[in-house]
C-alpha positions as CSV (number, residue, x, y, z in Angstrom):
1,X,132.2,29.9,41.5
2,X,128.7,28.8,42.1
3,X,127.1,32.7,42.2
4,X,123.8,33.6,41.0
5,X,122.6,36.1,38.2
6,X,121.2,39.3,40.2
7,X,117.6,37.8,39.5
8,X,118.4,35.5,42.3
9,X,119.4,37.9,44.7
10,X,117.4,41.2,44.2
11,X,114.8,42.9,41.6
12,X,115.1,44.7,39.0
13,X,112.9,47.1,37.0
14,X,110.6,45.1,34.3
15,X,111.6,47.4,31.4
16,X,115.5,46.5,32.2
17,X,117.5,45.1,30.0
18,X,119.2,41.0,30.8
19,X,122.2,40.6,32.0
20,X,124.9,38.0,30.5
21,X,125.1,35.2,33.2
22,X,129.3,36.3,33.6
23,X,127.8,39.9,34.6
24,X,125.3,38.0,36.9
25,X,128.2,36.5,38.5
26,X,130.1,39.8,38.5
27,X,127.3,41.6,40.6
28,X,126.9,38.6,42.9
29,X,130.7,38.9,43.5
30,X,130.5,42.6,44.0
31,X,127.2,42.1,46.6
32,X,129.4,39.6,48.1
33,X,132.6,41.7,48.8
34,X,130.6,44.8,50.1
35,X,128.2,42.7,52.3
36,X,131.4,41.0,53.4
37,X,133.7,44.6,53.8
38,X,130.4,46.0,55.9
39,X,130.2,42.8,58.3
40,X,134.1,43.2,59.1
41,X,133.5,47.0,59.9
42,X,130.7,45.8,62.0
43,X,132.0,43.7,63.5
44,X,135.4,45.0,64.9
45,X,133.2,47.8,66.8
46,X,131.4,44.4,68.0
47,X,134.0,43.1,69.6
48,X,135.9,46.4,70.4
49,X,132.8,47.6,72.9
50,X,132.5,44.1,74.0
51,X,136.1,44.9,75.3
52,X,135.8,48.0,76.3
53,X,132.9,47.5,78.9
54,X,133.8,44.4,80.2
55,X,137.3,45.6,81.0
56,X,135.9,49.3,82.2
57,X,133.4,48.3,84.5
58,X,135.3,45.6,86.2
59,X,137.9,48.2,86.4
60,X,135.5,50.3,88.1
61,X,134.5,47.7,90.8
62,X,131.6,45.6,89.4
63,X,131.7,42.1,90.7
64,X,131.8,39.5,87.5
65,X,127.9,39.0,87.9
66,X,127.3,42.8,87.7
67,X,129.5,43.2,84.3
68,X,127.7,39.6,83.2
69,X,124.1,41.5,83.8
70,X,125.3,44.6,81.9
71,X,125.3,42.4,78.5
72,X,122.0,40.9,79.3
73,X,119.8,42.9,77.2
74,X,122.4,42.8,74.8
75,X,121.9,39.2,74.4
76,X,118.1,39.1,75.3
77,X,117.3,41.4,72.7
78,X,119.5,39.8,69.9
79,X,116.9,36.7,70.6
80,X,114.2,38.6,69.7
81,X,115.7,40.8,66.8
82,X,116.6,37.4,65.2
83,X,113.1,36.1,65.0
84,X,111.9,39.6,63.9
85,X,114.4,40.8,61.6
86,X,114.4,37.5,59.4
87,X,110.5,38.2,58.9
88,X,111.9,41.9,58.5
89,X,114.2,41.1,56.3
90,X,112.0,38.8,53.7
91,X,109.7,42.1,53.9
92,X,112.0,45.2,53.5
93,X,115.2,43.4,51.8
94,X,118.5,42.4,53.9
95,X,120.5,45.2,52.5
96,X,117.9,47.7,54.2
97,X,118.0,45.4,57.6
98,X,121.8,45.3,57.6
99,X,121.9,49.6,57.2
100,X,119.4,49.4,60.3
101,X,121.6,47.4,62.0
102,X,124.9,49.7,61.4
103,X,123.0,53.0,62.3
104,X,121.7,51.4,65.8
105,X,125.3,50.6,66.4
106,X,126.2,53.9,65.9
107,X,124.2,55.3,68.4
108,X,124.9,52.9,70.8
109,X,128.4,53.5,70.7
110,X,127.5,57.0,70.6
111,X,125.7,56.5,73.9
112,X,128.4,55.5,75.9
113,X,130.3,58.8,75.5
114,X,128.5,60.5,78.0
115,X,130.2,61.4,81.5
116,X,130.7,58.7,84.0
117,X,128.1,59.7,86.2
118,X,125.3,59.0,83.8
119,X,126.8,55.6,83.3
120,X,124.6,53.7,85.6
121,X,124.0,49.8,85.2
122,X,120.4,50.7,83.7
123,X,122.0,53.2,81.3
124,X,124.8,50.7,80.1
125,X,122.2,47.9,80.2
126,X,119.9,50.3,77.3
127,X,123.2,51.2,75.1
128,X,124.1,47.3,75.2
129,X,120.5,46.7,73.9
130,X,120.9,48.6,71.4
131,X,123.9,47.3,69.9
132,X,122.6,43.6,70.8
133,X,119.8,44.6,68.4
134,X,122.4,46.2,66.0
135,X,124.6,43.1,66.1
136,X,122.0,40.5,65.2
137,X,120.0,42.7,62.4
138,X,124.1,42.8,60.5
139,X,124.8,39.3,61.4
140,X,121.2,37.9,60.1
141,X,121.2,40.2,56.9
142,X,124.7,39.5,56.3
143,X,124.3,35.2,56.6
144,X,121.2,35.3,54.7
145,X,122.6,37.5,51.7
146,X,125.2,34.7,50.9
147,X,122.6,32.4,50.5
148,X,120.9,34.8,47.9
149,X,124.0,35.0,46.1
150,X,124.8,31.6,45.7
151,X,123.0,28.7,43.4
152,X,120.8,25.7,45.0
153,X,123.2,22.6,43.2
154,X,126.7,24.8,44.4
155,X,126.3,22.9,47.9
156,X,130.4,23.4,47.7
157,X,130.4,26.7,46.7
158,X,128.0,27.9,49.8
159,X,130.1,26.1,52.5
160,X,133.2,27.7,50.9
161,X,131.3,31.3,50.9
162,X,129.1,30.9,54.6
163,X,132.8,29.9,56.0
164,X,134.8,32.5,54.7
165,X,132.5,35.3,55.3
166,X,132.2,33.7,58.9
167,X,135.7,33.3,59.3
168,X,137.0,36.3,58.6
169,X,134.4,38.0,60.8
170,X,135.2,36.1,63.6
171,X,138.9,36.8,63.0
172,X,137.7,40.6,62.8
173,X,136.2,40.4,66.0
174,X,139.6,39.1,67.7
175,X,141.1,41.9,66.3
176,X,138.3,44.3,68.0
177,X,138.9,42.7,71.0
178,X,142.5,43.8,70.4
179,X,141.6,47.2,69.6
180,X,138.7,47.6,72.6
181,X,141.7,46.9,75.0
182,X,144.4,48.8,74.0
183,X,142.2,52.2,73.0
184,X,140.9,51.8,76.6
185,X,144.4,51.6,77.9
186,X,145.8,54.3,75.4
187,X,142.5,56.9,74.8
188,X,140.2,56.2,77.4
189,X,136.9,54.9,77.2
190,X,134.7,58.0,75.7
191,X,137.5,58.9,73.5
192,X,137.7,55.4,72.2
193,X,133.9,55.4,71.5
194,X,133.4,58.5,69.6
195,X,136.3,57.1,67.2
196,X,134.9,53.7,66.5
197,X,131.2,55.2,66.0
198,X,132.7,57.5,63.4
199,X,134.1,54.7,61.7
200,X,130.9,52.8,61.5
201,X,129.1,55.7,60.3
202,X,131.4,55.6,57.4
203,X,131.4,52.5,56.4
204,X,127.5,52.8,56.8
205,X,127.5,55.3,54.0
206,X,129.3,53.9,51.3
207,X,127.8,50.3,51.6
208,X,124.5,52.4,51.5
209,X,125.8,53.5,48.3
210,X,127.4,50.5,46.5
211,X,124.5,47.8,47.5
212,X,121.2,47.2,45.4
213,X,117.8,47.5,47.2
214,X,115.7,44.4,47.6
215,X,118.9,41.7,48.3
216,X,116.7,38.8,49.9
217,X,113.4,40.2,50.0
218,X,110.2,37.8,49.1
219,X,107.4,38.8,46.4
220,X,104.7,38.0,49.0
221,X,104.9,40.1,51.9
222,X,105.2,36.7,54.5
223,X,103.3,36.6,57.7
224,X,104.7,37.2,61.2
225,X,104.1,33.7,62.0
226,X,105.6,32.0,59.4
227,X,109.5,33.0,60.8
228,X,108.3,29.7,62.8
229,X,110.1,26.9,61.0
230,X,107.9,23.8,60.0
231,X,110.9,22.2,58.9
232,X,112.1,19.2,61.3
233,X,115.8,19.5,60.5
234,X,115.8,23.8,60.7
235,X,114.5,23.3,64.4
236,X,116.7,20.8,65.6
237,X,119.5,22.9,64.4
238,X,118.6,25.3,65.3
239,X,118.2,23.7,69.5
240,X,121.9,22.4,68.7
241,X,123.0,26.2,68.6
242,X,121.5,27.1,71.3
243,X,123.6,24.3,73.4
244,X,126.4,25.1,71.5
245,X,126.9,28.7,71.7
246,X,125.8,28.3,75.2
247,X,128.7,26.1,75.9
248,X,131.2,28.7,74.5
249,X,130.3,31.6,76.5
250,X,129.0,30.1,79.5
251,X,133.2,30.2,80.3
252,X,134.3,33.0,78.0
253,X,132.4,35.8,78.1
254,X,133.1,37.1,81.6
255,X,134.7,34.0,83.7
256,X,137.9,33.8,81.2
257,X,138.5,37.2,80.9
258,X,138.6,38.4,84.9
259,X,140.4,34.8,85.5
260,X,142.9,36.1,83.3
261,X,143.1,39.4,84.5
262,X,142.2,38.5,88.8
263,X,144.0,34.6,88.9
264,X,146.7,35.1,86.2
265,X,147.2,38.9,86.7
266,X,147.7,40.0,83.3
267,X,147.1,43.3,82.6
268,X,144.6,44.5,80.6
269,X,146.6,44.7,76.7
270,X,147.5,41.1,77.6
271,X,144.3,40.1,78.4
272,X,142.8,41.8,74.9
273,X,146.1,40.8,73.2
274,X,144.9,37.6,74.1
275,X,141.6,37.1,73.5
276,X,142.5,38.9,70.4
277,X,144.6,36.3,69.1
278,X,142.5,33.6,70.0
279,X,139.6,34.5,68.1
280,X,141.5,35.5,65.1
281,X,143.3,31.4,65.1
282,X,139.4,31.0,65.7
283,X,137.7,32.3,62.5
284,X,141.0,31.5,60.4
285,X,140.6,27.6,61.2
286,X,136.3,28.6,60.7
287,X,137.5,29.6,57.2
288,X,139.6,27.2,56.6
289,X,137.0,24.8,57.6
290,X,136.0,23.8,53.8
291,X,139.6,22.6,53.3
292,X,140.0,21.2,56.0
293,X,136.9,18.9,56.1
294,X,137.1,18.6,52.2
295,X,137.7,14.8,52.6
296,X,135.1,13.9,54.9
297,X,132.5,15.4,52.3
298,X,133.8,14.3,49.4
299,X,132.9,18.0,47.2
300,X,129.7,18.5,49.1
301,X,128.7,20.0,51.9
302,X,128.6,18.5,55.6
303,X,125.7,16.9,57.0
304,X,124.2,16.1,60.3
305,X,127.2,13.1,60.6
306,X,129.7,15.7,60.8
307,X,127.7,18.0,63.3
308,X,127.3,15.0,65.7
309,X,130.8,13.9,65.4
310,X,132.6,17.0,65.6
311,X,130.2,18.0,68.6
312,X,131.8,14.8,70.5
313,X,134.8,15.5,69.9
314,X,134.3,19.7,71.1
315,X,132.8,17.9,74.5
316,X,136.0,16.3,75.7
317,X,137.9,19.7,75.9
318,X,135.6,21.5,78.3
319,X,135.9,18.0,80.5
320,X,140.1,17.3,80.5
321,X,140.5,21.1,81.2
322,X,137.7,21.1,83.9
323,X,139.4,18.0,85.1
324,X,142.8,19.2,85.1
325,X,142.8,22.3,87.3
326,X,140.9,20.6,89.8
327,X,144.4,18.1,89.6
328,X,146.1,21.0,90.7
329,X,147.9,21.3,87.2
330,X,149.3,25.2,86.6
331,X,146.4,27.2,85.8
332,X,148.5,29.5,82.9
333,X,149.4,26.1,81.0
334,X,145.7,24.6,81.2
335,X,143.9,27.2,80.1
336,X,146.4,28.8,77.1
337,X,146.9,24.9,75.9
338,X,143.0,24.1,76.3
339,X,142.0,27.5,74.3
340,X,144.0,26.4,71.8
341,X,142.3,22.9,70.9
342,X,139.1,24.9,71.8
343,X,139.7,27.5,69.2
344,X,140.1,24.7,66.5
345,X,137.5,22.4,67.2
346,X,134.6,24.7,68.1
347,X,135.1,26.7,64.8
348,X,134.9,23.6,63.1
349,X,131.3,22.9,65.1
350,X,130.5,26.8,64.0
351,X,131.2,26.5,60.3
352,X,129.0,23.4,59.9
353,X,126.6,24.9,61.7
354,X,126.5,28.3,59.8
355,X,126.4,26.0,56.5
356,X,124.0,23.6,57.4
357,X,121.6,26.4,58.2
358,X,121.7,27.9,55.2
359,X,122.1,24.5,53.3
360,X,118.6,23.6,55.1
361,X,116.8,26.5,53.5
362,X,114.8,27.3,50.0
363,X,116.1,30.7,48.6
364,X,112.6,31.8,49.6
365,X,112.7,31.6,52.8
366,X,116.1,32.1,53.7
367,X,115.9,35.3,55.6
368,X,113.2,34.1,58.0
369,X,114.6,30.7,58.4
370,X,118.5,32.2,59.3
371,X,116.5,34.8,62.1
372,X,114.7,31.9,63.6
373,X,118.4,30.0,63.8
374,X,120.5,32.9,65.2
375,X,117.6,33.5,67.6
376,X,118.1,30.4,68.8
377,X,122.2,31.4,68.8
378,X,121.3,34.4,70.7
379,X,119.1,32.3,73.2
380,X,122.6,30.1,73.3
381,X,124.4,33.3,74.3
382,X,122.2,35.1,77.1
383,X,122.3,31.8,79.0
384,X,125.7,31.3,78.5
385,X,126.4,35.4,79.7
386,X,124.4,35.3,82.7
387,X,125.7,31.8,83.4
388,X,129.5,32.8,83.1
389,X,128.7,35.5,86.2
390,X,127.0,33.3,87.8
391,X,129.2,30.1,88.1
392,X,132.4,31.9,88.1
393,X,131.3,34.2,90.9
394,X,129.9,30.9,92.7
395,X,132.6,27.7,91.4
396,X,134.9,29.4,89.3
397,X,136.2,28.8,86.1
398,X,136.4,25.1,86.6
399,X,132.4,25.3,86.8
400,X,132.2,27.2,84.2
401,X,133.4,24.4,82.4
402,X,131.7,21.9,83.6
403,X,128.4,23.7,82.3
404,X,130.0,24.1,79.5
405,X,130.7,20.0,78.9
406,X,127.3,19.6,80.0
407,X,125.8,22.0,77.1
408,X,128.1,20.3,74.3
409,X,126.7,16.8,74.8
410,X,123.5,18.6,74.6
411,X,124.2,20.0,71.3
412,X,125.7,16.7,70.1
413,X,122.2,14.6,71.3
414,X,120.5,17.0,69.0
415,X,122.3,16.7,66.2
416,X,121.6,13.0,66.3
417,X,118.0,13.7,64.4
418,X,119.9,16.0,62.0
419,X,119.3,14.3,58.3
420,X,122.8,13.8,56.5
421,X,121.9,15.3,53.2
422,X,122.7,19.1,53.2
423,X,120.3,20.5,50.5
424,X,117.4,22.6,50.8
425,X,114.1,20.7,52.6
426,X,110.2,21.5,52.1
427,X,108.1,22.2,54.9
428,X,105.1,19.4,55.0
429,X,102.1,20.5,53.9
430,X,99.4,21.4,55.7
């Protein structure tokens, strides 16, 4: 199975008594299913609010640049949580950083329950801070736990983990999509809120309960300024997922959705139906991904090779589909058909990406090294959120994916330095 003894993964008192290595491998598995259990509760309200505000406020009038700028703390504050809460994380434990991360959620959700009036673009822009820093402290803790939990020669056994628990978060978040949509069209917004925060606040509580203290913290208390990576391969990486991520929602965050709902006119379940489905087909072919490349790395792990190529091969989509409704071919068939090849291909880009990270990195320094990364993810995702306003309210969806292209051969000349071997890599010395 490739999971470590609890030694690896958090401390325990010096009088206690060892462990067999099978009960090692027992609590690692445990750590592992409640991490996981916590990340899917997350990350359903994660996707459900996501829903829920861009589909209420565009509802209410806001122009596609105005609901963009509503999720631009959201995503400018997930760059700096990243890059703090890895250093947080090596300090306090990941365990303690995730808990942080559900509780802010809570009351950001929480937030938006208050009467319409008070729910002015400043106010929403606040809330959505708050759950951007929420989002990023669960997703970082989360990551860098598997790592933790898994030993440095089970190269196999960590892609099969990262892409499962990555996966089936992603799929999770389709089906919060699903859920934002319809409790807006069945509950109402406030109503809808109030439920999902109650929910979190649950699940809060009893991982609180089940988890150890200390999963992922260092010995030394690190420095702020070593969440800096000094490791070539961690920051190229770590650039590619800016481009990357930056390519995905440069189109889908708010210039799919209000195409579909303003060109297509779908109504609002469709469009969350949708989406919904989409990103579930999304994080099943992201856990699947292990299987699926299982040839190409021959029981290992995938290296920078892989990243390049499958990088290429995401570029082409953005470009035919770009390309196509400019033809003048029907707008419903292009985009539902592109999605689809989308869906596959980028979640194949995503789980390399999310293993090669992790891959990169010394058990050590695993925290700090997985903030600095998804802050460069987040970084991927503002530009990409104010950019999908932008161009759509400017060129349209067919600009949207040019930008798009144009990010995705950005990521794949990065991953040209990326070094094939995909185990754990010093820092020089200074």
């Amino acid at each position: 199975m490739g999971l470590c003894e609890p030694d690896d993964g958090y401390h325990r008192d010096a009088g206690a008594l060892p462990v067999t290595r099978v009960e090692g491998m027992q609590q690692g598995l445990k750590n592992y299913l409640v991490i996981t259990a916590g990340y899917w509760a997350f990350t359903i309200t994660d996707g459900a609010i996501r829903m829920l505000v861009v589909l209420y406020f565009h509802l209410l009038g806001y122009s596609p640049f105005e609901v963009a700028m509503l999720f631009l703390f959201y995503e400018l504050f997930g760059v700096v949580t990243n890059l703090v809460g890895g250093w947080l994380g090596a300090r306090i434990g990941l365990n303690l950083t995730m808990h942080i991360g559900m509780g802010l959620q809570v009351v950001a959700l929480a937030a938006l329950t208050v009467p319409e009036s008070w729910l002015t673009v400043g106010y929403v822009m606040l809330a959505q801070a708050l759950s951007g820093i929420a989002k990023d402290l669960n997703k970082m803790s989360a990551k860098a736990s598997v790592k933790t939990l898994v030993q440095d020669n089970a190269q196999s056994s960590l892609f099969k983990w990262v892409a499962l628990l990555t996966g089936s978060k992603n799929a999770l978040k389709g089906a919060g999509f699903f859920i934002g949509a319809g409790l807006l069209q069945w509950l109402g917004f406030r109503i809808s809120l109030a439920l999902l925060a109650t929910a979190l606040l649950l699940v809060m509580l009893i991982t609180i309960w089940l988890l150890p203290s200390g999963i992922g913290k260092m010995s030394s208390k690190p420095k702020f300024t070593q969440v800096f990576s000094r490791v070539a391969s961690i920051n190229w990486l770590s650039a590619a997922r800016f481009f990357l991520f930056g390519a995905r929602d440069v189109w889908f965050v708010v210039g799919l959705p209000v195409f579909l709902y303003q060109t297509l006119g779908w109504s609002f379940a469709e469009v969350g139906a949708f989406l919904a489905l989409w990103v579930i087909a999304y994080g099943i072919v992201q856990a699947s991904s292990p299987v699926l490349l299982r040839r190409s790395h021959q029981g290992q792990g995938p290296g920078g090779r892989s990243a390049l190529g499958w990088a290429l091969v995401l570029a082409v989509l953005p470009a035919v589909m770009a390309s196509a409704l400019q033809a003048g071919w029907a707008p419903d068939v292009v985009v539902i058909v592109g999605l689809i090849f989308f869906a596959v291909v980028f979640a194949i880009n995503s789980a390399i990406h999310s293993y090669l990270i992790l891959a990169y990195s010394q058990h050590d320094r695993v925290a700090m090294n997985v903030g600095f990364y998804y802050m460069s993810n987040a970084g991927g995702r503002l530009a990409g959120t104010v950019l999908s306003g932008l161009i759509y309210q400017t060129h349209g969806l067919v600009g949207c994916l040019w930008w798009s292209f144009s990010f995705i051969l950005m990521a794949a000349l990065l991953s040209i330095r990326l070094p094939s071997t995909a185990s754990p890599l010093k820092a020089p010395e200074r």
